[in-house]
C-alpha positions in Angstrom: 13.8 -15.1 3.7 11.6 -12.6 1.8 7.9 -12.8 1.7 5.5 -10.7 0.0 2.2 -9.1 1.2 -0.6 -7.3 -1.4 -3.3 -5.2 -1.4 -5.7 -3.5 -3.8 -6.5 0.5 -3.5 -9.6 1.0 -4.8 -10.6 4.3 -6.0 -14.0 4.3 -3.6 -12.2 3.5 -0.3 -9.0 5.1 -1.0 -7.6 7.8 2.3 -4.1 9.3 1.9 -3.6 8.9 5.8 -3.1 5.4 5.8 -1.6 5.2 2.8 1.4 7.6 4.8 1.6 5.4 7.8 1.9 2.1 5.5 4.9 3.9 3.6 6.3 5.2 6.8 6.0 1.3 8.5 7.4 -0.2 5.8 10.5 2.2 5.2 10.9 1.3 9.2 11.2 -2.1 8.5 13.0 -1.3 5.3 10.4 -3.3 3.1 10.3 -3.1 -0.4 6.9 -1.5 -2.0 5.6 -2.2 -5.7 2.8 -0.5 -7.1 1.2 -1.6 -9.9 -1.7 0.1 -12.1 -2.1 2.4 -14.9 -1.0 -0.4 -17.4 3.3 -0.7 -15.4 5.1 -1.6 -12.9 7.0 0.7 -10.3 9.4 -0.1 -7.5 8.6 3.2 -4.9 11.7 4.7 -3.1 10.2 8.0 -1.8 6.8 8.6 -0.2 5.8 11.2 -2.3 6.2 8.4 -5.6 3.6 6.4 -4.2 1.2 9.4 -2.8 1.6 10.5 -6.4 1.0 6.9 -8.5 -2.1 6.3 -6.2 -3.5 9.4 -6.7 -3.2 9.4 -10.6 -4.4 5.9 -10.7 -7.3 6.7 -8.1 -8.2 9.6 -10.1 -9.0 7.8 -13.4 -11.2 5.0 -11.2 -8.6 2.3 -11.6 -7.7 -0.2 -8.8 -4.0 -0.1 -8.1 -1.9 -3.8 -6.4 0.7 -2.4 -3.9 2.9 -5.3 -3.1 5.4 -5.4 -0.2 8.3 -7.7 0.2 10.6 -8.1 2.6 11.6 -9.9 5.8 8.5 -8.3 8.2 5.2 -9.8 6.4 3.8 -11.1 9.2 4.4 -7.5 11.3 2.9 -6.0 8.2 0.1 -7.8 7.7 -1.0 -7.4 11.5 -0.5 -3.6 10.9 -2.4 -3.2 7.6 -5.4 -5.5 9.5 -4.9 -2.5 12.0 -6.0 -0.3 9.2 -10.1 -0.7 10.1 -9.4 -0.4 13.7 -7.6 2.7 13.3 -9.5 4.5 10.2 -13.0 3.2 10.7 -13.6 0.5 8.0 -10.9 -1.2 6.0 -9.7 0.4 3.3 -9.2 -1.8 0.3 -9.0 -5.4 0.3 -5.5 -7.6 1.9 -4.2 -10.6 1.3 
């Protein structure tokens, strides 16, 4: 059964590192990423799609909702909380 996970990106706390290890943890799990900001909708296939919708939307000062779904929430969520351990402070806000 699929579940979903979401997070915002905020332009102030935003670090490309993490945002490659999320991608690279969900494509291992084969999860499903949706970003959503600049006024659409996008389901991400490559890495370099979201790198390149976060930074856009970072770089106007927008918040941007990445949503995952898939079968692996609960191993996601425990690795985005990971995300402060790892990086220093959390970056962005989970649900």
């Amino acid at each position: 059964m699929n579940s979903i996970i979401s997070f915002k990106v905020r332009p102030e706390t935003f670090r490309v590192r993490p945002i490659i290890d999320f991608y690279s943890y969900c494509e291992k799990l084969g999860q499903t990423i949706y970003v959503q900001g600049k006024g659409k909708v996008e389901k991400i296939k490559k890495k370099p799609e979201l790198l390149s919708f976060l930074l856009v939307t970072q770089s106007r000062d927008e918040e941007c909702l990445v949503v995952v779904e898939g079968d692996h929430v609960n191993q996601l969520r425990a690795f985005v909380s990971s995300f402060g351990r790892r990086y220093g402070r959390l970056r962005g806000s989970y649900a």
